[in-house]
Residue frames relative to the residue before (quaternion, step in Angstrom):
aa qw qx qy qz dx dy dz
X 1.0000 0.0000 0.0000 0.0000 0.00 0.00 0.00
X 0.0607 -0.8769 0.4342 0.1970 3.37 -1.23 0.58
X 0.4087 -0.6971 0.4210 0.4120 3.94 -0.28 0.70
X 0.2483 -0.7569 0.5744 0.1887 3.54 -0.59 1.16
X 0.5395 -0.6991 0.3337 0.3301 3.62 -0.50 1.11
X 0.5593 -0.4848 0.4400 0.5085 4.10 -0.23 0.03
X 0.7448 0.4069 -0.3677 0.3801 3.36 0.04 -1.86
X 0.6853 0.4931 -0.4349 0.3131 3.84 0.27 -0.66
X 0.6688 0.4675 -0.3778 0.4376 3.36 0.75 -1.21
X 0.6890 0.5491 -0.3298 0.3391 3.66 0.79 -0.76
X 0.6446 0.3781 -0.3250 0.5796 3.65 1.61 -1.04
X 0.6579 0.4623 -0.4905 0.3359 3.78 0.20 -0.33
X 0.6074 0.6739 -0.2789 0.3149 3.74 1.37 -0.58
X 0.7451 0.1132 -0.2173 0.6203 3.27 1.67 -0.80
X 0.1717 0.6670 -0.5626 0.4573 3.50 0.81 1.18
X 0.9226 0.1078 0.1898 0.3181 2.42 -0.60 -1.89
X 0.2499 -0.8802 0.3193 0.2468 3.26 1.53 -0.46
X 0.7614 -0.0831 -0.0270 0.6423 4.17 -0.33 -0.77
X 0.6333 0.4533 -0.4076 0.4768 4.02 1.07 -0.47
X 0.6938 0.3880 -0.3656 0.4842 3.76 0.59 -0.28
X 0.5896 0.4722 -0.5169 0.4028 3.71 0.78 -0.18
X 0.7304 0.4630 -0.2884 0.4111 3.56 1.11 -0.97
X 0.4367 0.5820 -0.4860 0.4842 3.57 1.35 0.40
X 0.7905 0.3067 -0.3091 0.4307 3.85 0.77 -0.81
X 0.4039 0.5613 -0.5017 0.5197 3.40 1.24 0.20
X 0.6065 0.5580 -0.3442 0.4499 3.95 0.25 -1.01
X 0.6986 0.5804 -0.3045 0.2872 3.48 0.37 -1.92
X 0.7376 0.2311 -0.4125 0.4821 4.16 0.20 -0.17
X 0.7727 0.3632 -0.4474 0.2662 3.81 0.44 0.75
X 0.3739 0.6669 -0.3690 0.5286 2.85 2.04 0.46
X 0.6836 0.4884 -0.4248 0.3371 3.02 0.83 -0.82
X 0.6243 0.6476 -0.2738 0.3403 2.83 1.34 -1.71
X 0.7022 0.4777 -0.2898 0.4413 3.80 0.67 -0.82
X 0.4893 0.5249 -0.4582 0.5246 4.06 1.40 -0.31
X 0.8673 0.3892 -0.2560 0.1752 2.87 0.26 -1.23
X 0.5543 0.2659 -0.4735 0.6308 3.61 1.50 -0.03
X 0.5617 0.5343 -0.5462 0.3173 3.75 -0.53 0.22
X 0.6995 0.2651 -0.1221 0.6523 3.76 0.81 -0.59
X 0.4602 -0.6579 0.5535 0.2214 3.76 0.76 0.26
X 0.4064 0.7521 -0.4912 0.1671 3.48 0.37 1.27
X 0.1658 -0.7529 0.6025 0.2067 3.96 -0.82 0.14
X 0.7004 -0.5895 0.3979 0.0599 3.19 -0.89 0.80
X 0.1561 0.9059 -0.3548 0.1706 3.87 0.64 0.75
X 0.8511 0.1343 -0.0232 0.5070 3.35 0.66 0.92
X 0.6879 -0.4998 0.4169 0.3213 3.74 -0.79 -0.11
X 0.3290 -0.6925 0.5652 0.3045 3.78 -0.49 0.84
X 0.0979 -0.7143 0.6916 0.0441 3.49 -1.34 0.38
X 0.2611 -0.7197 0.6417 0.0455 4.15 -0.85 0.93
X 0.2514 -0.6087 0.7275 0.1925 3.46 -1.63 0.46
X 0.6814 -0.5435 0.1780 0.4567 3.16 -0.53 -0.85
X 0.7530 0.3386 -0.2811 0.4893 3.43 1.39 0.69
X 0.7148 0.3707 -0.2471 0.5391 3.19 1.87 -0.06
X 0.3615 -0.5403 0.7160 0.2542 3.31 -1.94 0.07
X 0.1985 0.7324 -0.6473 -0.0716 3.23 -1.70 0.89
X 0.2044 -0.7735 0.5878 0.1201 3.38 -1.08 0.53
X 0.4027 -0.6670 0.4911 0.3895 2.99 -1.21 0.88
X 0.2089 -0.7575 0.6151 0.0657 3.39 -1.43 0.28
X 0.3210 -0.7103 0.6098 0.1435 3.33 -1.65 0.28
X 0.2794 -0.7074 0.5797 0.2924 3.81 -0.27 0.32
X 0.5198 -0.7008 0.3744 0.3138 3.88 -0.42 0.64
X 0.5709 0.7181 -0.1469 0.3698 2.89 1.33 -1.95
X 0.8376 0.1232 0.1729 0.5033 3.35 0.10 -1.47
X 0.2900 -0.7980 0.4599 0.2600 4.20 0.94 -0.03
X 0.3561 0.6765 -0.6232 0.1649 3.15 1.06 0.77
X 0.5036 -0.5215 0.5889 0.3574 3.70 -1.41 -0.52
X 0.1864 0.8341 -0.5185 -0.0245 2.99 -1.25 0.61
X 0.2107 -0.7196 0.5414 0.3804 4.14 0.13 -0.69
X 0.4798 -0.6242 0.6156 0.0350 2.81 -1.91 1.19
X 0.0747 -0.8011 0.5937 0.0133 4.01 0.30 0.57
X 0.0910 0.8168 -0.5682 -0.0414 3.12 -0.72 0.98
X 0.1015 0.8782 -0.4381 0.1627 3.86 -0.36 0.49
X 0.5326 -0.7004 0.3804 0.2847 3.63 -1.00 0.65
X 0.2339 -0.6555 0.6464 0.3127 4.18 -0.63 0.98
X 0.0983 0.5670 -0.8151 0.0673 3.05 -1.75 1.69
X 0.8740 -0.1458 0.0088 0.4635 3.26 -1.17 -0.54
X 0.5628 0.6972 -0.1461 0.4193 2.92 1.43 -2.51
X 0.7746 0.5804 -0.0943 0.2328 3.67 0.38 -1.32
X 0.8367 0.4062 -0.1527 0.3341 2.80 0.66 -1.30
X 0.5585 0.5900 -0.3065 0.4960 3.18 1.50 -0.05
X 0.5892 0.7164 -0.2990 0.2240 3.70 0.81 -0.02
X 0.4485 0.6101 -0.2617 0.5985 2.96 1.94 -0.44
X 0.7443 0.4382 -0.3373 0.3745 3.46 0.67 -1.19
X 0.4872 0.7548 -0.2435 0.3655 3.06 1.91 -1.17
X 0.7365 0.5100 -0.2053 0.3941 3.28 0.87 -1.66
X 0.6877 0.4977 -0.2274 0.4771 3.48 0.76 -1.60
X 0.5673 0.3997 -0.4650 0.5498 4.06 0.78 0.12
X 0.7356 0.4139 -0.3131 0.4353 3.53 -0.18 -0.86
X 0.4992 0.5812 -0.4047 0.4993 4.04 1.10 -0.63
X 0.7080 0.4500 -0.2860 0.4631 3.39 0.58 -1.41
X 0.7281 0.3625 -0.2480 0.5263 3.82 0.43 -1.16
X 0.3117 -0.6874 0.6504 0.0860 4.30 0.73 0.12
X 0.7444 0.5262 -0.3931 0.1204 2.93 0.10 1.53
X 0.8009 -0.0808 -0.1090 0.5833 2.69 1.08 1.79
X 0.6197 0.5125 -0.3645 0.4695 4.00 0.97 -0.63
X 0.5683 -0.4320 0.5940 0.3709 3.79 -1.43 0.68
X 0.2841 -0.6288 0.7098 0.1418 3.35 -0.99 1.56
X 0.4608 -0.5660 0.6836 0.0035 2.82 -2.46 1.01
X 0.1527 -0.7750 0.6003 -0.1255 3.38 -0.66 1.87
X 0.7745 -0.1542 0.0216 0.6131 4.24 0.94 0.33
X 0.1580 -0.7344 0.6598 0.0182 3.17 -1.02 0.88
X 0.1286 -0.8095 0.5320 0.2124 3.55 -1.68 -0.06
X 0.1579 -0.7967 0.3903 0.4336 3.54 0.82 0.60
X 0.4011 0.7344 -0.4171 0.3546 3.80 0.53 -0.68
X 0.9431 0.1096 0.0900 0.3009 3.02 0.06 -1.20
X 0.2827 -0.8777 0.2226 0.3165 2.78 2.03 -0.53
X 0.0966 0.8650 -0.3623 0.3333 3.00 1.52 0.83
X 0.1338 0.8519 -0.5029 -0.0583 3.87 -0.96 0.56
X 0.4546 -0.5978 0.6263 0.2093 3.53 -1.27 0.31
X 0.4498 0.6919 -0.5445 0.1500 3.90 -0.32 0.21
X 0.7556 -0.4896 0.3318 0.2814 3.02 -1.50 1.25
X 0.4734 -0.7785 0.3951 0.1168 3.59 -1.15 0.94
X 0.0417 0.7863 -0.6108 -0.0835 3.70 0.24 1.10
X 0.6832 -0.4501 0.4156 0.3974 3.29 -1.84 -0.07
X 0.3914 -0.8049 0.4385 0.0821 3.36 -0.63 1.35
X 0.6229 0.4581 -0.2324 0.5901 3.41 1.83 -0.64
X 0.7633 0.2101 -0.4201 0.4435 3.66 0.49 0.48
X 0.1449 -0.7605 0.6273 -0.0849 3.54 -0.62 1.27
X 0.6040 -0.6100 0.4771 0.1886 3.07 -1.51 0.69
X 0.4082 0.6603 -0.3562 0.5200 3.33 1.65 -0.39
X 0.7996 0.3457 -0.1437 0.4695 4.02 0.51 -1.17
X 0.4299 0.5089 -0.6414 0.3805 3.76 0.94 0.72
X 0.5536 -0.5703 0.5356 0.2852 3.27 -1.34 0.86
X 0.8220 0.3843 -0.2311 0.3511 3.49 0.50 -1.18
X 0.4223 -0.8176 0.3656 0.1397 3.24 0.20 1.49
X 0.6011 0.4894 -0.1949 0.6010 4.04 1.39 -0.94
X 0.5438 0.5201 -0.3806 0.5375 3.95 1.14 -0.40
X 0.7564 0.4193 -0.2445 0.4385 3.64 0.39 -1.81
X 0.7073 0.5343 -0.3530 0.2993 3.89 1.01 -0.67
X 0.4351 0.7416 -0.2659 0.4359 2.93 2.32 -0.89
X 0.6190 0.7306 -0.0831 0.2759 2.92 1.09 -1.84
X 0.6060 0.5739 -0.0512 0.5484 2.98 1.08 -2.14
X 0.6197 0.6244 -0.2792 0.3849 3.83 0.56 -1.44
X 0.7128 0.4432 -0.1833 0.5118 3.04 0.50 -1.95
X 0.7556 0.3423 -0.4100 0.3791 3.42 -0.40 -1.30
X 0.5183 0.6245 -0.3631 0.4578 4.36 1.19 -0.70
X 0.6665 0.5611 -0.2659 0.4127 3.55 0.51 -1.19
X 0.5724 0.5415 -0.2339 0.5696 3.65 1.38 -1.95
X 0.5807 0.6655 -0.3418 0.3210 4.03 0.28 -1.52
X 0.9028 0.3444 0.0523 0.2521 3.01 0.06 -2.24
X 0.5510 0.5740 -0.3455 0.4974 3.00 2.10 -1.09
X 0.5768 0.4277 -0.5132 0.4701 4.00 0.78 0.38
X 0.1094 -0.6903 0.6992 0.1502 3.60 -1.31 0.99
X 0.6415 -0.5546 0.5271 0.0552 3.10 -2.34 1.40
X 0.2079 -0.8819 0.4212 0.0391 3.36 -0.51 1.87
X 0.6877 -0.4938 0.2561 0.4666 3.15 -1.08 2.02
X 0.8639 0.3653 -0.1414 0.3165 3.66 -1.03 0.51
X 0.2789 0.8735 -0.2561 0.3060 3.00 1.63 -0.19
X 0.1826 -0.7755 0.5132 0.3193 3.36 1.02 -1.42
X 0.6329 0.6018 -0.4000 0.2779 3.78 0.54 -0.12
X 0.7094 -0.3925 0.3421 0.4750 3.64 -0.85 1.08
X 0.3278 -0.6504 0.6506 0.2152 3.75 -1.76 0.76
X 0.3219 -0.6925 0.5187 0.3844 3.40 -1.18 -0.37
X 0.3258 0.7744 -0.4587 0.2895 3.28 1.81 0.10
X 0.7299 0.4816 -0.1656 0.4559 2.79 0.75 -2.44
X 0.5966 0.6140 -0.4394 0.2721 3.59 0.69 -0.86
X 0.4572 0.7940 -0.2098 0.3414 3.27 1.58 -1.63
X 0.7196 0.5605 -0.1106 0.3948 2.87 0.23 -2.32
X 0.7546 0.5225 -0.2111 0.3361 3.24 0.45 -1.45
X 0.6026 0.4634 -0.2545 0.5978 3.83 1.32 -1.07
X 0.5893 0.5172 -0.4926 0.3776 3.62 0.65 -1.22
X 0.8545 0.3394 -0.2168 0.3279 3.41 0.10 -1.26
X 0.6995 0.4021 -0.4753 0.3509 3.69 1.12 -0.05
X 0.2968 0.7925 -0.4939 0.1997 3.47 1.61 -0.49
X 0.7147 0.3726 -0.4647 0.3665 4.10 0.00 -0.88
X 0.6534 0.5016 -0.3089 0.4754 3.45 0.81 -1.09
X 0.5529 0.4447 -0.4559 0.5373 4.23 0.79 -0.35
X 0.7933 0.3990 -0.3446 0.3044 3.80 0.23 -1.08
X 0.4729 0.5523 -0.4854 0.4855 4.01 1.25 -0.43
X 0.7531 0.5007 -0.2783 0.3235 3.76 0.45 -1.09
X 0.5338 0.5535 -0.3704 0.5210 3.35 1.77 -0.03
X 0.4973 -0.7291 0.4095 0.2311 3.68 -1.11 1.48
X 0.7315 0.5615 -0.0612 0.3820 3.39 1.66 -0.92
X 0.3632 -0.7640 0.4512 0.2842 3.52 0.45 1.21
X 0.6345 0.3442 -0.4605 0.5166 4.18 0.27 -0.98
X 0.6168 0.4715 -0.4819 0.4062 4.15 0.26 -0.56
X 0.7300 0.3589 -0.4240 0.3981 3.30 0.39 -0.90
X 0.4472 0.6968 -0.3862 0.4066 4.04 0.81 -0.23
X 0.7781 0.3705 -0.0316 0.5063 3.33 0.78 -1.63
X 0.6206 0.3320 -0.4530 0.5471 3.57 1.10 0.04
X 0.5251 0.4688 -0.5049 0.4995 4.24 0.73 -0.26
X 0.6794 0.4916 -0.3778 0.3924 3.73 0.48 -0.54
X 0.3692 0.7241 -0.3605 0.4576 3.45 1.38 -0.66
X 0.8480 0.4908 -0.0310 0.1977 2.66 -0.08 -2.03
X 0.5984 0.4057 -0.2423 0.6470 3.18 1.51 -1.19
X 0.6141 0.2873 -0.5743 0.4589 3.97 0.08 -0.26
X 0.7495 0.2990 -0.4792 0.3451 3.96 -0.15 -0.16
X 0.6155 0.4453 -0.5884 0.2769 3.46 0.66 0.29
X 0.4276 0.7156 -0.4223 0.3560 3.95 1.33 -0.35
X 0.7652 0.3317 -0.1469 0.5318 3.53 0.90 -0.88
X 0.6265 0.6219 -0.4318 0.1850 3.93 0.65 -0.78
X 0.5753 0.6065 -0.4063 0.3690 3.35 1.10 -0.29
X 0.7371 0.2385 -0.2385 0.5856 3.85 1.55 0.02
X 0.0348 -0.8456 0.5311 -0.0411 3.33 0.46 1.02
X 0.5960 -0.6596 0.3784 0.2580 3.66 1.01 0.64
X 0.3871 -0.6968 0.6000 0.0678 3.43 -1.35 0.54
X 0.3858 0.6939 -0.5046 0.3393 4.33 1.04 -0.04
X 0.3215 -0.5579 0.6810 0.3488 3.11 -1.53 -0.21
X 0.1410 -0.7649 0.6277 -0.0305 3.53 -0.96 1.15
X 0.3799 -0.7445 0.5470 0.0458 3.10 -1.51 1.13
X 0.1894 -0.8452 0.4848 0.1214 3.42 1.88 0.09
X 0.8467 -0.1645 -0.1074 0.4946 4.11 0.41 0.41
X 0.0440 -0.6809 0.6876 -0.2484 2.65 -0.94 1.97
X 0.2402 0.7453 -0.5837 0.2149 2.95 -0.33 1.24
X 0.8281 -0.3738 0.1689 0.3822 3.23 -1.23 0.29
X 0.7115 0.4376 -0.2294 0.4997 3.42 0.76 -0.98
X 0.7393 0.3749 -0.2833 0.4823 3.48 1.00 -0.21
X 0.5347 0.4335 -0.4487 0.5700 3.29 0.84 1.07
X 0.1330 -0.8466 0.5125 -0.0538 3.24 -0.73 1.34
X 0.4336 -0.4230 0.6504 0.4583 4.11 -1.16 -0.15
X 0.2097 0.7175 -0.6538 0.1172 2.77 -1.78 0.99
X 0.8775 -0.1223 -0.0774 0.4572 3.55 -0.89 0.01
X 0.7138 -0.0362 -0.0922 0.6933 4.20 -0.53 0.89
X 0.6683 -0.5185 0.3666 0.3874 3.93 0.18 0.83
X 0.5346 0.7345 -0.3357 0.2490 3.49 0.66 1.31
X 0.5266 -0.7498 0.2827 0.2837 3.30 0.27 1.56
X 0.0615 0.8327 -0.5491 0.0369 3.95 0.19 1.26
X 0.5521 -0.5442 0.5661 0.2804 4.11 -1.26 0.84
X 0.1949 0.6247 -0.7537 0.0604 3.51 -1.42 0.75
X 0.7328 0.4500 -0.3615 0.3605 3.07 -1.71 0.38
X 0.3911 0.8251 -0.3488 0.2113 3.49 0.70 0.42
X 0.2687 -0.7369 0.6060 0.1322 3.19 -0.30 1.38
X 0.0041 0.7923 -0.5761 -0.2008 3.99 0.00 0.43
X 0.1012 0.6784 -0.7089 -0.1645 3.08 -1.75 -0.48
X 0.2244 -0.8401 0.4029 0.2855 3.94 -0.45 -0.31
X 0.2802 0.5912 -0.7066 0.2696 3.38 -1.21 1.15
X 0.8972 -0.1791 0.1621 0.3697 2.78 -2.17 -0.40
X 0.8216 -0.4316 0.3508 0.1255 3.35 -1.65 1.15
X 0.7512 0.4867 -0.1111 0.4319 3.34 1.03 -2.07
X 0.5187 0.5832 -0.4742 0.4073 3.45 1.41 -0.55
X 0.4374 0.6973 -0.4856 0.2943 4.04 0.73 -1.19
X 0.7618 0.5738 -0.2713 0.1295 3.44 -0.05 -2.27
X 0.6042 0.5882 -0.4334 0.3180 3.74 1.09 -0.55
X 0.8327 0.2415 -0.3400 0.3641 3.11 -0.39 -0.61
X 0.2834 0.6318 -0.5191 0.5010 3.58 0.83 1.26
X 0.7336 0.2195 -0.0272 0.6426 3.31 0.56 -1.34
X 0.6741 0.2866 -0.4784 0.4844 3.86 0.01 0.65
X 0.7109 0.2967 -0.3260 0.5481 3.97 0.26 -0.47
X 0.8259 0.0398 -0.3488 0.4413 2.47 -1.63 1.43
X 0.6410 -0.7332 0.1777 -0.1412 3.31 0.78 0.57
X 0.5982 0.5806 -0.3572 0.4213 4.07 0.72 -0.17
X 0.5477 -0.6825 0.4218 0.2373 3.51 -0.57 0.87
X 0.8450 0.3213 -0.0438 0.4253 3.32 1.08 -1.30
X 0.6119 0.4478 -0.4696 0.4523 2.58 1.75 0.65
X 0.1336 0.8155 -0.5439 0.1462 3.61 1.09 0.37
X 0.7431 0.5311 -0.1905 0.3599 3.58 0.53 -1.70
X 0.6785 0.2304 -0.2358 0.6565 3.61 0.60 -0.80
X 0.2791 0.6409 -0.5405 0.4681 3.62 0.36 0.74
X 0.8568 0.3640 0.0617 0.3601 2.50 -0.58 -1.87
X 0.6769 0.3963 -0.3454 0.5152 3.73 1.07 -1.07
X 0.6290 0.4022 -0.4445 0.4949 4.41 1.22 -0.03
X 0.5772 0.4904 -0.4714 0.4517 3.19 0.49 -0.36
X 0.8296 0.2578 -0.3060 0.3894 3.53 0.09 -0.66
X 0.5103 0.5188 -0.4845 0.4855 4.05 1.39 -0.25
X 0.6872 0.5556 -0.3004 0.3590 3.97 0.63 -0.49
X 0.8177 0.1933 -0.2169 0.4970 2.93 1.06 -0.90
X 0.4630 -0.7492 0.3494 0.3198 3.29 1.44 0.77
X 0.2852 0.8615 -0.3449 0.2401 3.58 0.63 1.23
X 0.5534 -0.5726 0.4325 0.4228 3.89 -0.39 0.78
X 0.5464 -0.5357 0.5552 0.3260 3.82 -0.53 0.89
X 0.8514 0.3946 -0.1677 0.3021 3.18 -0.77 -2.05
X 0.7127 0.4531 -0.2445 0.4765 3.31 0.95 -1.31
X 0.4778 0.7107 -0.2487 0.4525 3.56 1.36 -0.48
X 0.6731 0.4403 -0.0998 0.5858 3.43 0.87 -1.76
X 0.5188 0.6610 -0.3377 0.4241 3.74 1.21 -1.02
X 0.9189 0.1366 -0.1454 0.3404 2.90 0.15 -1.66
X 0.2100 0.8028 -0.3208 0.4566 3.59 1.67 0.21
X 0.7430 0.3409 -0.1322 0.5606 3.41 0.41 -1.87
X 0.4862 0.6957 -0.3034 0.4331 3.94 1.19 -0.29
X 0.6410 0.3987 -0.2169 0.6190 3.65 1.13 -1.68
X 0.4674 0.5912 -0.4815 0.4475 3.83 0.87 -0.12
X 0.7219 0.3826 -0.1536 0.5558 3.62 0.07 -1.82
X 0.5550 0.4481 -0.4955 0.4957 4.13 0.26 -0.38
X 0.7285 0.5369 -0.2075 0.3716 3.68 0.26 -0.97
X 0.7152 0.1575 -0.2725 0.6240 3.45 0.86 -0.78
X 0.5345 0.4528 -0.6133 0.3650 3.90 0.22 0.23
X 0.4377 0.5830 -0.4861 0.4820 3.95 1.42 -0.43
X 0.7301 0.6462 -0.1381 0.1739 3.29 0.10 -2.02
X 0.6044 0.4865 -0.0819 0.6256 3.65 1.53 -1.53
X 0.6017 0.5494 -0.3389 0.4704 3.42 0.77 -1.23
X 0.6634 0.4478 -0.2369 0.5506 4.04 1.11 -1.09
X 0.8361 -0.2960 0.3845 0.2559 3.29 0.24 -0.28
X 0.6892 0.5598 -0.1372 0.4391 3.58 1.35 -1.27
X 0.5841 -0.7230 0.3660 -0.0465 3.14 -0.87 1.03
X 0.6873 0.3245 0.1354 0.6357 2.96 1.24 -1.88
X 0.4128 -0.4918 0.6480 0.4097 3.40 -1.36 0.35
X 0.3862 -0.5162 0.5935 0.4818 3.17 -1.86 0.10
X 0.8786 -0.3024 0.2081 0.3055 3.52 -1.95 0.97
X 0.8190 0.3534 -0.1221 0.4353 3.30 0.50 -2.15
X 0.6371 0.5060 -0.3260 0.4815 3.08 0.81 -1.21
X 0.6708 0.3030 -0.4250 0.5269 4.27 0.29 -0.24
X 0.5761 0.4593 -0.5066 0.4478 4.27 0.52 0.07
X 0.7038 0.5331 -0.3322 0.3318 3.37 0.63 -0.44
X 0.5161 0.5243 -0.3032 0.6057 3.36 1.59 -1.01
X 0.6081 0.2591 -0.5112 0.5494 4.19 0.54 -0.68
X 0.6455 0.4753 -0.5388 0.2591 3.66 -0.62 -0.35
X 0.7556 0.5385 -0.2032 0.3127 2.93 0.17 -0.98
X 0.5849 0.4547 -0.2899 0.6058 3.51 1.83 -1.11
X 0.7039 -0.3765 0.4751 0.3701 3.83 0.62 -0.41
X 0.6681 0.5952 -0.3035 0.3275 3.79 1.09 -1.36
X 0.5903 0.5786 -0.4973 0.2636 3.94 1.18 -0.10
């Protein structure tokens, strides 16, 4: 038996609603069937983000360690396998992929230390460094024609065109200002929406210890374009208003990125977020995520 964790049953419920409850109903004979198909043993306590189950695991065969990732193929998903097995090949930095299932979307990947995150370095200018580098290693691979993984073109296209109808539904006249500004910096750049493989959330907590004490990316929601999209959730987790600027000026000296087009596509993960946000229900930008859009324009 496995103890499905609250948070999961609780985020897959208003996610996903009567299809995500019947995913955690599913989840202790799925497991059960990974785990004699691939010849696993159980090692340890499951732990959930907010759309997966993983367990630690043993491989029988060989006692290596590994995790069992279980999770639903939607849009976000299904590209992560494809995600993984490029970056495996190019070594450079992503939790390598040891068995996949397309079906189900099921995975096998190597086992890092789940209790030290990047989220718990004290030195906040280290972990952004950190974040940079392991981005810089990520992106500097580019996504072959055919691939199948989400664009940021199409992604583009899609905000560009609900943005007027997202900004009337905002209650706040300076918000609605700052999401049209949004908008026009992604329309300066959408016509090159880039060709990288992107990990679209890197943040702290998804950056883990791993092999010889080295800080490897999981959890990628990929899709592929332009570098500058990466940089938010650097500069929105963990938070600090004033530290937005030198943020933003390592991120972009590390990965050795066009400012403007940077700030472009930045002010972009802004407008993605509240076309998410309105779509729920919400009114208001969230707090951080509109300070960042004034920084960046100059307005703090």
């Amino acid at each position: 038996m496995i103890d499905i964790p609250d948070a999961l049953v609780a985020t897959q419920s208003k996610y996903n609603g009567a299809a995500g409850r019947a995913f955690v109903a599913a989840l202790p004979g799925m497991a059960a069937e990974f785990m004699e198909r691939w010849g696993l043993r159980r090692d340890g306590d499951p732990w959930s983000g907010v759309c997966a189950l993983v367990l630690p695991v043993v491989r029988v065969a060989d006692g290596s360690r590994a995790a069992l990732k279980l999770q639903p193929v939607d849009a976000e998903t299904v590209g992560e396998p494809v995600a993984l097995r490029l970056w495996g090949e190019a070594s450079v930095g992503a939790v390598r992929l040891l068995n996949h299932d397309a079906v189900t979307g099921t995975m096998l990947l190597e086992r890092l230390d789940g209790h030290r995150a990047l989220s718990g370095m004290a030195d906040v200018r280290e972990a952004v460094r950190i974040i940079a580098e392991l981005l810089a290693r990520l992106t500097s691979v580019r996504a072959p024609a055919g691939c199948g993984l989400r664009g940021l073109g199409e992604a583009s296209a899609r905000m560009l065109a609900a943005a007027p109808g997202v900004a009337e539904l905002l209650v706040d006249e300076a918000e609605r200002r700052l999401l049209a500004d949004c908008a026009a910096a992604v329309r300066e750049v959408v016509a090159e929406p880039g060709d990288r493989l992107l990990h679209w959330d890197l943040h702290y907590g998804n950056v883990l210890a791993g092999r010889g004490g080295q800080w490897v990316a999981i959890d990628p929601k990929p899709l592929t374009g332009d570098p500058g999209f990466e940089l938010f959730p650097a500069l929105v987790n963990r938070f600090d208003a004033a530290g937005v600027a030198w943020r933003f000026d390592l991120l972009t000296e590390v990965l050795g990125l066009d400012r403007g087009r940077a700030r472009a596509w930045t002010l972009g993960r802004v407008l993605q977020n509240a076309c998410w946000a309105v779509e729920g229900g919400e009114r208001r930008l969230a707090p951080e995520q509109a300070e960042i859009a004034r920084r960046l324009l100059g307005r703090a």
